[in-house]
MIDOSE-1310 file (N, C-alpha, C; in nm, 2 decimals, decimal comma, always signed):
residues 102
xxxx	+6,20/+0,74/+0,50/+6,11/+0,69/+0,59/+5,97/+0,69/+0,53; +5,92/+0,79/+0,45/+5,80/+0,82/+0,41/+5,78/+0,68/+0,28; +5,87/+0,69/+0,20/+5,87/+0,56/+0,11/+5,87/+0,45/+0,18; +5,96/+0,43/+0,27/+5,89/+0,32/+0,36/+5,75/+0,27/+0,39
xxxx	+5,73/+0,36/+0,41/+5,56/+0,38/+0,48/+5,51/+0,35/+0,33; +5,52/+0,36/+0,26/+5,42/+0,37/+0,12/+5,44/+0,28/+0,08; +5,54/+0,21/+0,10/+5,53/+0,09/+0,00/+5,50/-0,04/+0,09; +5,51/-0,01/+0,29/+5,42/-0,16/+0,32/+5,29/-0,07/+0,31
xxxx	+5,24/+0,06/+0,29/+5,08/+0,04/+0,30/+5,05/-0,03/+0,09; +5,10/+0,02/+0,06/+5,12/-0,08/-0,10/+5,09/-0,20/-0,10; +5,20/-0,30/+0,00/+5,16/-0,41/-0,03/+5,07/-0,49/+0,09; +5,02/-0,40/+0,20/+4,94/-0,43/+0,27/+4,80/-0,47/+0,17
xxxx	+4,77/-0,34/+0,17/+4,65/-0,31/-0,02/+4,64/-0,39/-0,10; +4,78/-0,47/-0,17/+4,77/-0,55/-0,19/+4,74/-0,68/-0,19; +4,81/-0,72/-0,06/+4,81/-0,85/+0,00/+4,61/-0,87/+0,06; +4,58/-0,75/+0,09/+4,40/-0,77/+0,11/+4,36/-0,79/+0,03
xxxx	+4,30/-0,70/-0,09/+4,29/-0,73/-0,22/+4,32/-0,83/-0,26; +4,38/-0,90/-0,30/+4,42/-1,08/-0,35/+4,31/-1,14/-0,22; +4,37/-1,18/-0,09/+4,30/-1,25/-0,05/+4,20/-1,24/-0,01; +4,11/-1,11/-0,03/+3,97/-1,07/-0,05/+3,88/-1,13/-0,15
xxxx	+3,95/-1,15/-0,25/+3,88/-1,21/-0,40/+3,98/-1,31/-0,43; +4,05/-1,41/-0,39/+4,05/-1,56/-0,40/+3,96/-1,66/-0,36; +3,96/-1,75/-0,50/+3,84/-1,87/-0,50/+3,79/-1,83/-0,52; +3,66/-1,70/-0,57/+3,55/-1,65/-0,57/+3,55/-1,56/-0,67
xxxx	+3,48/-1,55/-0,79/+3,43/-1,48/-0,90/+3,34/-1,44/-0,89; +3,27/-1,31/-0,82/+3,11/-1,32/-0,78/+3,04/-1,36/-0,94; +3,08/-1,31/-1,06/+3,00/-1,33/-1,16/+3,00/-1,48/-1,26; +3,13/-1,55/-1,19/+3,07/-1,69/-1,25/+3,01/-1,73/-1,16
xxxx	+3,01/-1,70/-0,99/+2,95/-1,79/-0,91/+2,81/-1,74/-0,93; +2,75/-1,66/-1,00/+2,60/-1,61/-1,01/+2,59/-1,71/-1,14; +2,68/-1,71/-1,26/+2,63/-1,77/-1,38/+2,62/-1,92/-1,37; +2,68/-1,95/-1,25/+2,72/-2,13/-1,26/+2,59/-2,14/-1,14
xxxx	+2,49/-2,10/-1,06/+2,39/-2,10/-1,00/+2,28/-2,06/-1,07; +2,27/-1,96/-1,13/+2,16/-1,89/-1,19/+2,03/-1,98/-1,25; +2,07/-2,13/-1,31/+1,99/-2,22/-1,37/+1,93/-2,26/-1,29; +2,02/-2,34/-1,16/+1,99/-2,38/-1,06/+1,90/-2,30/-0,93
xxxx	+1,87/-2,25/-0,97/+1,81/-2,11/-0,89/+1,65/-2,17/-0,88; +1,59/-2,15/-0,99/+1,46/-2,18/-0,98/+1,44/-2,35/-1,05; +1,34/-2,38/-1,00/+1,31/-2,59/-1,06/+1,21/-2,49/-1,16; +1,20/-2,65/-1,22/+1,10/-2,64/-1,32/+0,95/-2,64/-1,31
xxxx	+0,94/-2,69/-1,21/+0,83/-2,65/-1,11/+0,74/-2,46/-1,14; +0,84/-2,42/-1,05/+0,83/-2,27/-1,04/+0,85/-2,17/-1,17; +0,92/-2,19/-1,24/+0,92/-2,13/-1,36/+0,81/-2,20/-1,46; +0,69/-2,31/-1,45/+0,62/-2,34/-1,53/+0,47/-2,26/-1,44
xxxx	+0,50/-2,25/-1,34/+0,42/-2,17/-1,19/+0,41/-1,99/-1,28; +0,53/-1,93/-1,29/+0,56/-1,84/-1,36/+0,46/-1,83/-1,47; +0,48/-1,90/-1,55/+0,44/-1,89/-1,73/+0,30/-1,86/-1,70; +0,26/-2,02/-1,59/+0,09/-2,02/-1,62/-0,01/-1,85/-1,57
xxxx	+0,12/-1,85/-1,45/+0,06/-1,70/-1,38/+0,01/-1,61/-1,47; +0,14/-1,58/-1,54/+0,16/-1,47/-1,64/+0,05/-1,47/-1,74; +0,02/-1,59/-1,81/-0,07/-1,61/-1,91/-0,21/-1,58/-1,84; -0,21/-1,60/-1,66/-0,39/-1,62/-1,68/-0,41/-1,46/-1,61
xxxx	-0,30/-1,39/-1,58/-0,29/-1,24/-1,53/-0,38/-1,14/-1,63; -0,33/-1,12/-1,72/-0,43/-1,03/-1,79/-0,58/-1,08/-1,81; -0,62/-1,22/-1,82/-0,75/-1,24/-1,84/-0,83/-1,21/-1,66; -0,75/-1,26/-1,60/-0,84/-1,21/-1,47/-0,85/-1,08/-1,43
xxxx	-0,71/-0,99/-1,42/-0,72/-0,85/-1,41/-0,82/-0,79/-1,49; -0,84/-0,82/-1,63/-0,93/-0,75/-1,71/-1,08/-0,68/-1,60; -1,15/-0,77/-1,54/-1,26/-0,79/-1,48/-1,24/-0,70/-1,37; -1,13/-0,62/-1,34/-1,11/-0,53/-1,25/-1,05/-0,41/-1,28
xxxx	-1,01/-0,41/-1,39/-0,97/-0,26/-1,47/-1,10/-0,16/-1,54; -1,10/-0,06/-1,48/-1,23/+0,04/-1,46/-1,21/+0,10/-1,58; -1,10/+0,18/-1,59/-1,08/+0,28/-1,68/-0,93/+0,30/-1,74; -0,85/+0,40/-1,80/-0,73/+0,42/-1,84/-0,76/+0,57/-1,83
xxxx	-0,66/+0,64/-1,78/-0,69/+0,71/-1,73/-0,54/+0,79/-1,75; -0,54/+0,97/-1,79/-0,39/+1,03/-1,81/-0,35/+1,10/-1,69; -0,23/+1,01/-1,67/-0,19/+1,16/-1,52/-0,07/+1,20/-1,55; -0,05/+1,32/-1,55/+0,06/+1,40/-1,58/+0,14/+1,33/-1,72
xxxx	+0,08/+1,32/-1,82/+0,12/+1,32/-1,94/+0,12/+1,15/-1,99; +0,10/+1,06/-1,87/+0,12/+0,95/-1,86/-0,01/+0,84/-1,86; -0,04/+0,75/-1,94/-0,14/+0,65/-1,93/-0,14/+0,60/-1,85; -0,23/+0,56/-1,75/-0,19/+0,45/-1,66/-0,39/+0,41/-1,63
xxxx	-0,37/+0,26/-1,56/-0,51/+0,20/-1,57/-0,52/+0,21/-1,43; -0,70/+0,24/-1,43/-0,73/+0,28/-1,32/-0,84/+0,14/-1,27; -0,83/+0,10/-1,13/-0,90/-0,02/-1,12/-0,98/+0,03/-1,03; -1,09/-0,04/-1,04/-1,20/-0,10/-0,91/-1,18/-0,10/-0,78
xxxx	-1,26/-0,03/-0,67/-1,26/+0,00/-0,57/-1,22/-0,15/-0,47; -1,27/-0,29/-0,54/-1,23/-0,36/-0,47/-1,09/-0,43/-0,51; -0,98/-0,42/-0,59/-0,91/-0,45/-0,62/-0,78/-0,44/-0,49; -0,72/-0,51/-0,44/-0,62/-0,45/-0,35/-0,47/-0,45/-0,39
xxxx	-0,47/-0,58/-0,49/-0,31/-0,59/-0,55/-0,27/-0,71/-0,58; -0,16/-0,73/-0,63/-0,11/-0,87/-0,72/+0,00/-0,87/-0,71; +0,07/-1,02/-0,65/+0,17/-1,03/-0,69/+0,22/-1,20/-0,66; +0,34/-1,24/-0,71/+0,36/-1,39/-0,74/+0,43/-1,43/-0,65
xxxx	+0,39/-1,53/-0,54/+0,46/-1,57/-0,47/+0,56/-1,67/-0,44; +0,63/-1,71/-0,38/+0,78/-1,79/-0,39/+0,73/-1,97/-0,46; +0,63/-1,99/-0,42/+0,59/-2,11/-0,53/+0,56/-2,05/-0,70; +0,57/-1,95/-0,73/+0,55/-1,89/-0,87/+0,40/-1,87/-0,92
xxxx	+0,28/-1,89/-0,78/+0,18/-1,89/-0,79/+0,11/-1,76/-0,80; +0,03/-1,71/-0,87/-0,01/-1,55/-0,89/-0,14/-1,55/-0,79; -0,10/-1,40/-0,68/-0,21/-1,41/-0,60/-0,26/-1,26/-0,64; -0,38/-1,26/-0,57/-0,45/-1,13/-0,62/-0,51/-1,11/-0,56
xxxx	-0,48/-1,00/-0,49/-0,61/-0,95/-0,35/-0,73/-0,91/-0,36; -0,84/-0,90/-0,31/-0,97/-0,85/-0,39/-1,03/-0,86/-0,19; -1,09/-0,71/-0,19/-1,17/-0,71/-0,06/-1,31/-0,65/-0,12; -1,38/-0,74/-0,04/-1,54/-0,70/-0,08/-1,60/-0,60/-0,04
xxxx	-1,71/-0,54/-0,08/-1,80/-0,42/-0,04/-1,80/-0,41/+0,07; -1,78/-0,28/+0,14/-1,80/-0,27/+0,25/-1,91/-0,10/+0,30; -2,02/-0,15/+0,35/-2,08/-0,04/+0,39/-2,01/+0,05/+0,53; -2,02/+0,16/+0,56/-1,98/+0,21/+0,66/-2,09/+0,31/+0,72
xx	-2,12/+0,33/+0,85/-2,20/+0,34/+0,92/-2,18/+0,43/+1,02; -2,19/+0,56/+1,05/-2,11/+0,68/+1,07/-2,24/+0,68/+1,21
């Protein structure tokens, strides 16, 4: 009886397995999309970002600075953050002086 049992949960396991992963390769269906993923548009969006990133951050990088054995660059009070958005366009936060008045 017990072999019984073991061999339909066997091909139960089986029979899911197969028709869990027919028709579908997750890794060709990522390689046969992957080109098609972004236009040419956005990946020239990319490049230009990339290229004009270090010339504009420059003007907001204070100092370099070691923390815990590590280099890392320390920026300007008004700096808030960077990053590229779904059109490939580089944005960069920057908030102005602000006095405070207690």
């Amino acid at each position: 009886m017990k072999k019984k049992l073991l061999m339909i949960m066997l091909f139960i396991t089986i029979a899911l397995s197969v028709s869990a992963g027919a028709g579908l390769n997750p890794a060709t269906a990522e390689a046969e999309t992957g080109a098609e993923r972004f236009s040419a548009e956005y990946l020239a969006n990319v490049s230009n970002s990339r290229t004009v990133y270090t010339q504009v951050m420059s003007a907001y990088r204070t100092a370099t600075v070691g923390i815990d054995g590590k280099e890392t660059i320390a920026y300007s009070d008004d700096f808030a953050g960077v990053f590229i958005d779904d059109d490939g366009l580089l944005n960069i936060g920057i908030v102005g002086a602000t006095e405070k008045t207690l």
